[in-house]
C-alpha positions in Angstrom: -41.4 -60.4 21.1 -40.5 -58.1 18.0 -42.2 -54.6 17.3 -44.0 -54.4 14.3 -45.0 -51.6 12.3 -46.8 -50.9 9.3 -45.9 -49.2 6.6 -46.5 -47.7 2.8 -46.0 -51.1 -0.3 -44.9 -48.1 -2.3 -44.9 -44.8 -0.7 -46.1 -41.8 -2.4 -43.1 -39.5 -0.9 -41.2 -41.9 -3.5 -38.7 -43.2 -0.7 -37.6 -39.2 0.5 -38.3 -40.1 4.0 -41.6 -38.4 4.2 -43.9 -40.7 5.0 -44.8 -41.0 9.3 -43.5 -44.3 9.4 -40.6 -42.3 9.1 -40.6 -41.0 12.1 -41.0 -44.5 13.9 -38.1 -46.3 12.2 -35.8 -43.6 12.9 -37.4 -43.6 17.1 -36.5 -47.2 16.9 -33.5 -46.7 16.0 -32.1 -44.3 18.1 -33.4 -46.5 20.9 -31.6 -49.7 19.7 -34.8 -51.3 19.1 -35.1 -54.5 16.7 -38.2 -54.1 14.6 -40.1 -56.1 11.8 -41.9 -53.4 8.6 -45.2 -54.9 7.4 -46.0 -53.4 4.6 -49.5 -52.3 3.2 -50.8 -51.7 -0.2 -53.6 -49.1 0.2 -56.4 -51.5 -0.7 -55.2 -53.6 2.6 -55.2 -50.3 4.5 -59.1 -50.0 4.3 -59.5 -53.8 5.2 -60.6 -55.1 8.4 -57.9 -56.5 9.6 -55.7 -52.9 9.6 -58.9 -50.8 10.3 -58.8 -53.1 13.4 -55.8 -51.5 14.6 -56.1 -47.8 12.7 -59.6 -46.9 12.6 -58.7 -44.3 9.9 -56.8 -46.5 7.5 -53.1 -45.4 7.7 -49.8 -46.2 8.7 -47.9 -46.5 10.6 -49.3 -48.6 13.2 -47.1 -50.3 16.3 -47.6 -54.0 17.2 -45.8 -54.9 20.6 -47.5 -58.2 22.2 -50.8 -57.5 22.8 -49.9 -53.5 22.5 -50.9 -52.2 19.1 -50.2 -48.2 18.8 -51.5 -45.7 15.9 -50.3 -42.3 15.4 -46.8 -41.4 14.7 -46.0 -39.0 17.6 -48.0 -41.6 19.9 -45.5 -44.1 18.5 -42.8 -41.7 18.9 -43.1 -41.1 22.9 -44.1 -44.5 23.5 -40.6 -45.8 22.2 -38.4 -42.8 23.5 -40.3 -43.5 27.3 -39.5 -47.3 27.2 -36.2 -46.6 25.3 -32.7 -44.6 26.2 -31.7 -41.7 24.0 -35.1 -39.7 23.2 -36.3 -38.3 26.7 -33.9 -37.0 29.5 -34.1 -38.2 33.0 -34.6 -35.2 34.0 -38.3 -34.4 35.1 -38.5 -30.6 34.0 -36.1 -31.4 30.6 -38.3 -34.6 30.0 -41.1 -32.4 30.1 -39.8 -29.9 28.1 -38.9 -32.8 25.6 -42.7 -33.5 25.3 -43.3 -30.2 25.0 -41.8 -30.1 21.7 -42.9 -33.1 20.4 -46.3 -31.2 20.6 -45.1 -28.6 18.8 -44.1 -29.9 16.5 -47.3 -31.7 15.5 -49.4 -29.3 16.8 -48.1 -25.6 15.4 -45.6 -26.2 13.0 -47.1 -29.8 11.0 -50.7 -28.1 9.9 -49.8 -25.5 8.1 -46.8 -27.1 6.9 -48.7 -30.1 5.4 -51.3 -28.1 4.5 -48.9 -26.3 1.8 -48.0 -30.1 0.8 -51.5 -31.0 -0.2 -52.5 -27.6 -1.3 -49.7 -27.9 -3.9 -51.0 -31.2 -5.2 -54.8 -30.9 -4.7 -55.5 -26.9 -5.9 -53.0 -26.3 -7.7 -55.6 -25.8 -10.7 -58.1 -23.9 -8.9 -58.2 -19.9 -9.1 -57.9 -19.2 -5.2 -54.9 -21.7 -5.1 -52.0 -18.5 -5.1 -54.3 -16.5 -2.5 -54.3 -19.7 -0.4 -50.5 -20.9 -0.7 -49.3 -16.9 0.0 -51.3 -17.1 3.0 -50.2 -20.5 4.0 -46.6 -19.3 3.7 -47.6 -16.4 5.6 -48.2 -18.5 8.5 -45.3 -20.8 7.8 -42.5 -18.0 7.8 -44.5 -16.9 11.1 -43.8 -20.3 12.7 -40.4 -20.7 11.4 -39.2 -17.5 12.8 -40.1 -18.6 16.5 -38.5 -21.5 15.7 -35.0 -20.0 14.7 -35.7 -17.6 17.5 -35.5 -20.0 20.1 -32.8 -22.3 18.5 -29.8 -19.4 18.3 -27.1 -21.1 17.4 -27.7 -24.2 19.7 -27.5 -27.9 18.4 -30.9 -28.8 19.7 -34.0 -27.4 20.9 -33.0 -28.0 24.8 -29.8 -29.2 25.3 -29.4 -33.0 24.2 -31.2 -34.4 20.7 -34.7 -35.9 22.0 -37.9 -37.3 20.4 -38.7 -33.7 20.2 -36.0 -32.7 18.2 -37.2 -36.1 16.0 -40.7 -34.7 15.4 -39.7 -31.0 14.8 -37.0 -32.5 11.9 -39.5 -35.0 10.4 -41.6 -31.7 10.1 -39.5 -29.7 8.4 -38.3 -31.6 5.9 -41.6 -31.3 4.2 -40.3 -28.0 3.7 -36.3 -28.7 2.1 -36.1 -26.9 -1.4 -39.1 -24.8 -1.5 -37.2 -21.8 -0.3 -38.9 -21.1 3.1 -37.0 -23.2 5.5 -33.3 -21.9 3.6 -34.3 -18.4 4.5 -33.6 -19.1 8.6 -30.2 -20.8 7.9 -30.4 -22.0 11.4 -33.2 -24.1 10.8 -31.7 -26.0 7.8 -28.3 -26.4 9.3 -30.5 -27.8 12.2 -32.3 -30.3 9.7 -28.8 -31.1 8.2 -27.4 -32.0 11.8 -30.4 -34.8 12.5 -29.9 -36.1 9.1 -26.4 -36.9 9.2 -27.3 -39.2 12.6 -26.2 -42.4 11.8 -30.2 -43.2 13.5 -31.3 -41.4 11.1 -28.8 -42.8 8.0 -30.4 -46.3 8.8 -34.0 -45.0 8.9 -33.9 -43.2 5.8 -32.3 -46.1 3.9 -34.6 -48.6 5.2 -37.4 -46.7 3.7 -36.1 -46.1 0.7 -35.3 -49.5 0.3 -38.8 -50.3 0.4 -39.9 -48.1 -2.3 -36.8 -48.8 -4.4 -37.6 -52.3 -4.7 -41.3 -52.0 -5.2 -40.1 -49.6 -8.3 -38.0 -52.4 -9.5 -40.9 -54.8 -9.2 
């Protein structure tokens, strides 16, 4: 049976690969999995039938048989455990692997997204500076632990993983705003994962989508 997933009719990150289905496509793709897009205005997102699989009303959702999945990094480690390429065999590397997958989510996505919807959201209200110089505050703090432990290695530990995924797919949210170019090991590490031929059909995919909803 083919995986499904769900994702945005017309995505607000305007086809720039930002959205978490994202994340998925490009998972499935490094694994050499075959998988069918639904695709969901947002009025169908707060319907039964998708509420009935994402109680919160977003994408992307994973349909596998009788398996349906929500929550990208959920997604992400179910494919990359049932899939070659995004976990080592390893134990202790797998773990590690995992590791980062949760840090990537977990320290470096809040305050990262944060600053995206601070910038869209309060941009007109008078504490919006005071709150984006403190969310890059905590940013820069993140990305220098980050560059820290990355050196002048490829990857995080040793061979590209789901964890390597996540942390990209993170910190692209960040590409052009200044913060991410000043650890030029960082965006040379963001460059390497994009130019993944994985990645190359991921990224295309999506933009497709929103490309011809534009048209339409």
């Amino acid at each position: 049976m083919t995986v499904t997933i769900t994702a945005f009719e017309r995505s607000p990150d305007r086809g720039n690969g930002l959205a978490r289905d994202m994340r998925v496509r490009w998972a499935l793709e490094e694994a050499g999995q075959p998988y069918e897009v639904r695709l969901l205005s947002f009025k169908t997102m707060k319907e039964p039938a998708h509420l009935a699989i994402q109680p919160f009303g977003q994408i992307p959702t994973y349909e596998d048989g009788e398996l349906t999945l929500f929550e990208s990094g959920a997604i992400v480690l179910h494919v990359a455990e049932r899939g070659p390429g995004l976990l080592p065999d390893e134990a202790k590397a797998r773990a590690r692997a995992i590791m980062w997958m949760f840090a990537a989510l977990n320290t470096l996505e809040p305050p990262i997204f944060d600053r995206s919807l601070v910038r869209i959201l309060e941009r007109d209200k008078p504490w919006y500076e005071e709150r984006l110089s403190a969310l890059d505050e905590i940013i820069r703090k993140r990305l220098e632990g980050l560059s820290s432990h990355l050196g002048d290695a490829d990857w995080l530990d040793g061979a590209f993983s789901a964890g390597d995924l996540l942390m990209v797919t993170v910190l692209r949210r960040l590409q052009g705003l200044g913060l991410l170019e000043e650890r030029p090991n960082l965006a040379a590490y963001v460059a390497r994962a994009e130019a993944r031929p994985a990645y190359q059909r991921a990224f295309e995919a999506q933009r497709a989508v929103f490309a011809a909803s534009s048209a339409g």
